[in-house]
C-alpha positions as CSV (number, residue, x, y, z in Angstrom):
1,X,116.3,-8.8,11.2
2,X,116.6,-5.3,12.9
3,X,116.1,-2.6,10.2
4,X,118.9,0.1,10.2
5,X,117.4,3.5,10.5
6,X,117.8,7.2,9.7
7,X,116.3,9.8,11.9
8,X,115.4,13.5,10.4
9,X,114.4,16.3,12.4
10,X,114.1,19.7,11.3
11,X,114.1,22.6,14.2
12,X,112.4,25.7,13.2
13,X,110.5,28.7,15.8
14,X,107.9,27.0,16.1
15,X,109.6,23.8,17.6
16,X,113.0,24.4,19.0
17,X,111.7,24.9,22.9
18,X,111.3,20.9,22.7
19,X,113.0,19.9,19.8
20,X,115.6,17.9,21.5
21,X,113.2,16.0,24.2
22,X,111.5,15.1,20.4
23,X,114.1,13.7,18.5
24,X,115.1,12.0,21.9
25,X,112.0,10.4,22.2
26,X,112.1,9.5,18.5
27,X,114.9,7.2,18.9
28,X,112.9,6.0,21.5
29,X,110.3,5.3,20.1
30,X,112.2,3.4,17.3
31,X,113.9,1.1,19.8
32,X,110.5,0.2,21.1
33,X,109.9,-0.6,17.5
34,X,112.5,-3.0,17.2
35,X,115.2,-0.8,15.1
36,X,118.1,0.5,15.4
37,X,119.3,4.1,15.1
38,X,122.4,4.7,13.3
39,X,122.4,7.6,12.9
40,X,120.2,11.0,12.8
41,X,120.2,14.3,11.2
42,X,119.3,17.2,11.7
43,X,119.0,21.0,10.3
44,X,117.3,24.5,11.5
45,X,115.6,25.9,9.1
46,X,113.0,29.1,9.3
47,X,110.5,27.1,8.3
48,X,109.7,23.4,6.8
49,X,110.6,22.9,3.1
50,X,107.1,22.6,2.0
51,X,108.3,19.9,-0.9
52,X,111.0,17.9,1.0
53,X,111.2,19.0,4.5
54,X,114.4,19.0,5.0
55,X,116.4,22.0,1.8
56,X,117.7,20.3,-1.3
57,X,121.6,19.8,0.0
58,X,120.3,17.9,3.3
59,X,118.2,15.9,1.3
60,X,121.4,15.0,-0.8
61,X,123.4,14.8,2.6
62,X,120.9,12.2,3.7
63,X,120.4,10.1,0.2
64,X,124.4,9.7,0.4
65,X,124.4,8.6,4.5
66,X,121.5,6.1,3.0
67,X,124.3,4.7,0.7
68,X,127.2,4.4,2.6
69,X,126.0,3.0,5.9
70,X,123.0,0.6,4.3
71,X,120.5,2.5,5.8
72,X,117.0,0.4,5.5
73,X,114.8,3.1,6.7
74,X,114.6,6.8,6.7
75,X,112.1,8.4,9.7
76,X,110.8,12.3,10.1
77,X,110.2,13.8,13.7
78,X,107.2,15.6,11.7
79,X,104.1,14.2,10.0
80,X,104.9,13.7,6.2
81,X,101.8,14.6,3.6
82,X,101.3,12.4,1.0
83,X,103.3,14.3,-2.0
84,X,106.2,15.0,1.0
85,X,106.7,11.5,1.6
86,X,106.4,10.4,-2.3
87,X,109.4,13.3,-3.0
88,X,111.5,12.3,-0.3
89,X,111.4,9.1,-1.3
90,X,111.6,9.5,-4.8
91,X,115.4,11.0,-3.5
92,X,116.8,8.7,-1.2
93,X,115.7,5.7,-2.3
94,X,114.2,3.8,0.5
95,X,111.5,3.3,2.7
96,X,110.4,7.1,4.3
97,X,107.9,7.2,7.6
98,X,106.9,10.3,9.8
99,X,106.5,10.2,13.5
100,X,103.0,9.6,12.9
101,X,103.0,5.8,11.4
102,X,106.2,5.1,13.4
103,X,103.6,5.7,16.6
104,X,100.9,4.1,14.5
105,X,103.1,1.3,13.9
106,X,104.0,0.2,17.5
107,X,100.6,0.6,18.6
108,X,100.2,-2.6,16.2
109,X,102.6,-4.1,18.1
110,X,101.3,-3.9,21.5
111,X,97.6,-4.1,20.5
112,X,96.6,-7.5,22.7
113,X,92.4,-7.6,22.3
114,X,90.1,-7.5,19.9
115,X,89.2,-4.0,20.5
116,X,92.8,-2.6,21.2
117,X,93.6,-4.5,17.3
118,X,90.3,-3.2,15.8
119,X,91.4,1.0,17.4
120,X,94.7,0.7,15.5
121,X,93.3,-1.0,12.3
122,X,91.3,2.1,12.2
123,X,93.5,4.8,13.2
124,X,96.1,3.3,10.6
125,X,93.8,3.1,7.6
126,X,92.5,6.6,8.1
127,X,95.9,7.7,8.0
128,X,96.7,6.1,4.7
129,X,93.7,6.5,2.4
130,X,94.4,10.0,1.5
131,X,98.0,8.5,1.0
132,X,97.1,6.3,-1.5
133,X,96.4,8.2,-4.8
134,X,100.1,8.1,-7.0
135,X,101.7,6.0,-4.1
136,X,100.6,2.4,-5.2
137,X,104.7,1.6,-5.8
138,X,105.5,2.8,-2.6
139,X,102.4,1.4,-1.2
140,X,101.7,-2.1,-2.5
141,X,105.2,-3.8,-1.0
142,X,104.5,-6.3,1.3
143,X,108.2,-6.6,3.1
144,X,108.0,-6.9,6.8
145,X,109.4,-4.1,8.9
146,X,109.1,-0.9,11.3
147,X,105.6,0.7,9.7
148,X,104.2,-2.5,8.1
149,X,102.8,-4.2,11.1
150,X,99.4,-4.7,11.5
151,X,96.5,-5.0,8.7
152,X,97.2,-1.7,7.7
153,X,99.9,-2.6,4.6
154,X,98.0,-5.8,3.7
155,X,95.0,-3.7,3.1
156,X,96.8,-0.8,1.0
157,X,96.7,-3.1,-2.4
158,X,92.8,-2.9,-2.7
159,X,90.8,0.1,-3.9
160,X,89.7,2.9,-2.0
161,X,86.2,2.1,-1.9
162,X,87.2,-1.2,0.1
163,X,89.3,0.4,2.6
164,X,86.5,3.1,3.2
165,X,83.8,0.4,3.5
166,X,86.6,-1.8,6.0
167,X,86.5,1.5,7.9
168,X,82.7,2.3,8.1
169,X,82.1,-1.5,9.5
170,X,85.3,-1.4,12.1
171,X,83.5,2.2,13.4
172,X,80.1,-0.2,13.6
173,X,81.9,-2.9,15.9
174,X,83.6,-0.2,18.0
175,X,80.5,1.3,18.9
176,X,79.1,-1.9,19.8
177,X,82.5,-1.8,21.8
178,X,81.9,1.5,23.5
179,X,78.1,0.6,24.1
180,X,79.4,-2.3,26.5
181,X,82.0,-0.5,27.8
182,X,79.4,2.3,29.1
183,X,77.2,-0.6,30.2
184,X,80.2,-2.1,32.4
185,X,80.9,2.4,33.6
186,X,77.1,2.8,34.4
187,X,76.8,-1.1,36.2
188,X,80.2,0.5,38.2
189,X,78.6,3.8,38.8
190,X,74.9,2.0,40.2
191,X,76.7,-0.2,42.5
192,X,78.4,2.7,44.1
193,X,81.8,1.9,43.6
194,X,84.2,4.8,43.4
195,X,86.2,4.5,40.2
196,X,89.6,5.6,40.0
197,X,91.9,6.3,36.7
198,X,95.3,6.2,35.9
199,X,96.4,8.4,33.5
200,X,100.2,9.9,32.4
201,X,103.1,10.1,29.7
202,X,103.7,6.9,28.3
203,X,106.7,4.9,30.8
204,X,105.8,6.5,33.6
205,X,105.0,3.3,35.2
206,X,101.3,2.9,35.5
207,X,100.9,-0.7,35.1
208,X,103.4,-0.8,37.7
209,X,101.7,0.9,40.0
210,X,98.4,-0.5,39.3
211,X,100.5,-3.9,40.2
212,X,101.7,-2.7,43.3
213,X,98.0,-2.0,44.3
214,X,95.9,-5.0,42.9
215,X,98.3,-7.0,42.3
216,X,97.0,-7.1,38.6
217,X,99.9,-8.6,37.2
218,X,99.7,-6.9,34.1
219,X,102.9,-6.6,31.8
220,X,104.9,-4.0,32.5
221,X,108.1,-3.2,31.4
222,X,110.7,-0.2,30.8
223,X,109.6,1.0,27.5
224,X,107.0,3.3,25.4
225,X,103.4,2.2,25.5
226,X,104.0,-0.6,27.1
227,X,100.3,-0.8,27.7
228,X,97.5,-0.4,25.1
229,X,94.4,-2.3,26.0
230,X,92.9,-0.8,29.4
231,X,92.3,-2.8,32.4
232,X,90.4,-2.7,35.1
233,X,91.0,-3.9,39.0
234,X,89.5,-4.2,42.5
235,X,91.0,-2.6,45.4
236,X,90.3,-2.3,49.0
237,X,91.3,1.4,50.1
238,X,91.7,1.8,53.9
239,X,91.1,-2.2,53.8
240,X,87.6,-2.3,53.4
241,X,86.3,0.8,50.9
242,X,85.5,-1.2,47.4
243,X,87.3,1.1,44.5
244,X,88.4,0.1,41.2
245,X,91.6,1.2,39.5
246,X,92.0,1.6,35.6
247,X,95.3,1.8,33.4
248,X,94.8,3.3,30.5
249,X,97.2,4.0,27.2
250,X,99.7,6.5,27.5
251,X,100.1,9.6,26.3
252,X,102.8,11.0,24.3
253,X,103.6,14.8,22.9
254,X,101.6,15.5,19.3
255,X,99.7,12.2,19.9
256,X,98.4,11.7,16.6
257,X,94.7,13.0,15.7
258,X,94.0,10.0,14.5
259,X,94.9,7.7,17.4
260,X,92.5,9.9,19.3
261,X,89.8,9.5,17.4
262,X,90.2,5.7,17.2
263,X,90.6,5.3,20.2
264,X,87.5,7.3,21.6
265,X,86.1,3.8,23.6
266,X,89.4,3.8,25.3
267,X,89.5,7.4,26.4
268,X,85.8,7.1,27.1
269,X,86.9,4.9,29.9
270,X,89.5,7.8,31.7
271,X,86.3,10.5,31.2
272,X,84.3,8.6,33.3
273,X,86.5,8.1,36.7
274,X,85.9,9.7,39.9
275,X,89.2,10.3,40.4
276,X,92.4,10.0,38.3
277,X,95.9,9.7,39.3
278,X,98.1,11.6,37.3
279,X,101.3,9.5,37.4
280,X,104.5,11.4,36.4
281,X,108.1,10.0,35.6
282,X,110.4,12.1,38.8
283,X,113.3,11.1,37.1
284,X,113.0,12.1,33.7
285,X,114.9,15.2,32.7
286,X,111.6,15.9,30.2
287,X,109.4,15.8,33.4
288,X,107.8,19.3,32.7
289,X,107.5,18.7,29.5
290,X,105.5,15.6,29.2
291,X,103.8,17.2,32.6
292,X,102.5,19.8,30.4
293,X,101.8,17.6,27.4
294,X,99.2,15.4,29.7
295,X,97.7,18.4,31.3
296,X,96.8,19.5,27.4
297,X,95.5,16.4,26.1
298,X,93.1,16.2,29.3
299,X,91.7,19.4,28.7
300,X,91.5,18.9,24.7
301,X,89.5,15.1,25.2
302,X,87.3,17.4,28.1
303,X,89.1,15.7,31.4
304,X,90.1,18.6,33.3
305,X,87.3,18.7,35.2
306,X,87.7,15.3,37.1
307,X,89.8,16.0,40.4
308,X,93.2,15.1,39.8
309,X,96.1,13.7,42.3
310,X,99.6,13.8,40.7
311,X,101.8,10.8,41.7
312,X,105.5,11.4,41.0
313,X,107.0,7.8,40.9
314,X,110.5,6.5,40.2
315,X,112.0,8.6,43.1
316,X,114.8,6.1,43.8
317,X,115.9,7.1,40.5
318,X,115.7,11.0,41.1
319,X,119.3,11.9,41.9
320,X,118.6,15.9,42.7
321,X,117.9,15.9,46.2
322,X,116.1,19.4,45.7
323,X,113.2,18.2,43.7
324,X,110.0,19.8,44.0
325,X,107.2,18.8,42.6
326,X,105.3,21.4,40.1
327,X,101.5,20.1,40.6
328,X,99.6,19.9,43.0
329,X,98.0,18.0,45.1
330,X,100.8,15.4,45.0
331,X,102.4,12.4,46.4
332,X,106.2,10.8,45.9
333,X,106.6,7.7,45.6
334,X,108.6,4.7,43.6
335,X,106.6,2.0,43.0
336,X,108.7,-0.7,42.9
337,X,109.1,-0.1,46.8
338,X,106.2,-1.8,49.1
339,X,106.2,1.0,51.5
340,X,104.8,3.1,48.3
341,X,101.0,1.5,48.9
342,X,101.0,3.6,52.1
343,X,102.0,6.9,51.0
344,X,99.5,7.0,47.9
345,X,96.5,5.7,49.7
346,X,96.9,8.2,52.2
347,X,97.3,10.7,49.6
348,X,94.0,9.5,48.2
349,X,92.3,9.1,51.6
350,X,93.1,12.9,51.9
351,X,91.4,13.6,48.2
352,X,88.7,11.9,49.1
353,X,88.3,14.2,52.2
354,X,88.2,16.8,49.9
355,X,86.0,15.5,47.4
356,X,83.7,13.4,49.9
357,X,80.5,15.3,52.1
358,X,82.0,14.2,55.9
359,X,78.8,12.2,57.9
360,X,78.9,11.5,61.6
361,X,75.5,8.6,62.0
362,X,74.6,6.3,65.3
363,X,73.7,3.1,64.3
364,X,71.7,0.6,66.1
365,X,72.7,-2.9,66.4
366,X,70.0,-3.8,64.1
367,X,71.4,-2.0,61.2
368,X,74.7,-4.3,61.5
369,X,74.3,-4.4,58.0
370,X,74.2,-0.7,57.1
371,X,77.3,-0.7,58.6
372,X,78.9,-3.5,56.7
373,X,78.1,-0.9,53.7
374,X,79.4,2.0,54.8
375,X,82.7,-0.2,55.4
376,X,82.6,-0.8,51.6
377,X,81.1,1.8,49.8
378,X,82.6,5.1,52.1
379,X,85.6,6.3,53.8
380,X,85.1,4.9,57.3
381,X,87.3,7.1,59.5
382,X,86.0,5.5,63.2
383,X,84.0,3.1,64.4
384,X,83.0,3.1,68.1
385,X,81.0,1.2,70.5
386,X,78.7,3.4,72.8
387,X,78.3,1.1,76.0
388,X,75.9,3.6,77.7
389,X,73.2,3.4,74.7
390,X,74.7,-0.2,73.2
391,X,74.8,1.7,69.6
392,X,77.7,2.3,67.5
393,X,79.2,5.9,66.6
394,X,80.4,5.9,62.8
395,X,82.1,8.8,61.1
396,X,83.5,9.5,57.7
397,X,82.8,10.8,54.2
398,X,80.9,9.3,51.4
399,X,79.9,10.3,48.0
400,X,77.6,13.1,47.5
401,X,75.9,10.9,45.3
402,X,75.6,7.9,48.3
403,X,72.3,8.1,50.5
404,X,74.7,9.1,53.6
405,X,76.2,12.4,51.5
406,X,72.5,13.4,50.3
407,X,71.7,12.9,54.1
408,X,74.5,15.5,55.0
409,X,73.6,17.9,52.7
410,X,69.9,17.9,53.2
């Protein structure tokens, strides 16, 4: 049954710039949980009622909307401490979640493998140990719903010591996780192969792009973190350069410090590309925004320093012919269209130019199979056959870390 929900938001100076992109996203975010907004409200306020949020006539406002329209939940665009969420409660009478274990909560939801289901048990139960203390009422009902998914509420009836002891062995098995993982980076980093990231705001249609190139077939769909476990796919650039392309989980604004921390492995992944394509949604009227949002989140989990090309997808749905693209370098594409593999791996032939050391080398025909290499492991630009000496002329650029980059710098 789909739950009938509230939404709260409360704009004070510190939020209003983006306060309605938030509660936008809210309901959002509640659809993609399966529930259905009837209504929201909202008040502006100088600051946050420390006790309630929201002042004492709102919260009365909102207990008697609770009433009349059968509300089943109530949500906050704002993170909820333990004693807020008990006294809001306590008031209206129903089930109260913050943006934090709505987010938490669809994570759950879209968490496929072992790993993905271990990050969010762990990013949930860190969340709701300090919550526990004078909450077991609130805590210990096990009715199914938005913010219950997952091991998270199963786990609330047992003692503290139990869920702290859950945690310390889930952090055990994810850094056997993460030891794998950099295993897999370091095999993909010895073999040469240049690794490319995908990175963005949650929708902005990564998996489908990393479809149009691999043809991964990965799910992808029209809705918030759509993808949770990261995957990784070959791809021929320029038909013969080996590169691999990673989608990774989205990234949404005050993505919460505990999702982060859980999901360290995962991140892990994005810090260790060569390159990452920063894919942005053209046509959302938020584009700045979320823009921004990514940009911080790179340079608070120490990304900014990997070079970055911005793809701007979903141009057939950008209906202001003016648009002009705020970061730079950058591509436009839509990547439902085929004629989109062209434009981006252009785009990234032209990074790679920039990134790459250019080599000009004469090859025997003997070393036929140095030049099957350079085929796969650098930008071949040219490839010509000298008839007067019977050797070939190759130019390009290849990694500074490649034999043929050291060879052009020395």
């Amino acid at each position: 049954m789909t739950e009938r929900v509230l939404l709260v938001g409360v704009e004070s100076p510190e939020n209003f710039k983006h306060f309605e992109e938030s509660m936008i996203e809210l309901k959002n975010l509640v659809k993609t949980a399966h529930g259905e907004v009837v209504m929201e409200v909202t008040q502006k306020l100088p600051a946050i009622n420390r006790q309630t949020i929201v002042g004492k006539g709102k919260l009365e406002e909102i207990q008697q909307l609770v009433d009349a329209h059968e509300i089943d939940l109530v949500i906050f665009n704002h993170e909820l401490t333990p004693r807020q969420g008990r006294n809001i409660e306590a008031e209206v009478g129903v089930r109260v979640l913050d943006r934090v274990q709505l987010i938490l909560d669809i994570f759950a939801l879209r968490a496929r493998s072992k790993e993905g289901q271990l990050q969010v048990e762990l990013a949930q139960m860190s969340y709701m140990l300090p919550r526990l203390v004078g909450s077991n009422d609130a805590l210990s009902r096990l009715g199914g719903g938005i913010g219950t998914r997952g091991p998270g509420e199963t786990k609330l009836e047992t003692d503290r010591r139990h869920i702290r002891d859950t945690i310390a062995n889930i952090r055990r098995e994810l850094k056997e996780v993460a030891a794998h993982r950099e295993r897999n980076r370091q095999k993909r980093k010895n073999s040469n192969v240049f690794q490319i990231g995908l990175i963005g705001y949650t929708n902005a249609g990564k998996s489908t792009l990393l479809n149009l190139l691999t043809n991964a077939g990965t799910y992808s769909k029209d809705e918030l973190f759509a993808t949770l476990d990261p995957l990784t796919k070959k791809w021929k650039l320029n038909d013969s350069m080996g590169v691999t392309v990673t989608d990774t989980v989205g990234f949404i604004q005050d993505l919460p410090t505990q999702l982060i921390e859980a999901f360290q492995s995962t991140l892990e992944e994005s810090r260790g590309m060569d390159l990452l394509l920063h894919v942005v949604d053209a046509s959302s009227e938020d584009r700045h925004l979320q823009e921004q949002t990514v940009m911080e989140l790179m340079k608070d989990l120490e990304m900014d320093s990997i070079p970055v090309l911005t793809v701007y997808n979903k141009m057939d749905l950008v209906e202001d012919h003016l648009f002009a693209p705020t970061l730079f370098p950058s591509c436009q594409i839509s990547a439902n269209e085929p004629n989109s593999i062209a434009i981006i791996e252009q785009a990234i032939i032209e990074q790679l130019k920039v990134i790459f050391t250019p080599y000009q080398l004469e090859l025997t025909p003997a070393q036929g199979k140095e030049l099957v290499e350079l085929a796969q492991q650098t930008l071949l630009l040219s490839q010509e056959y000298d008839e007067t000496t019977g050797n070939y002329l190759v130019s390009g650029y290849a990694s500074k870390d490649s034999k043929w980059g050291k060879k052009e710098e020395e």
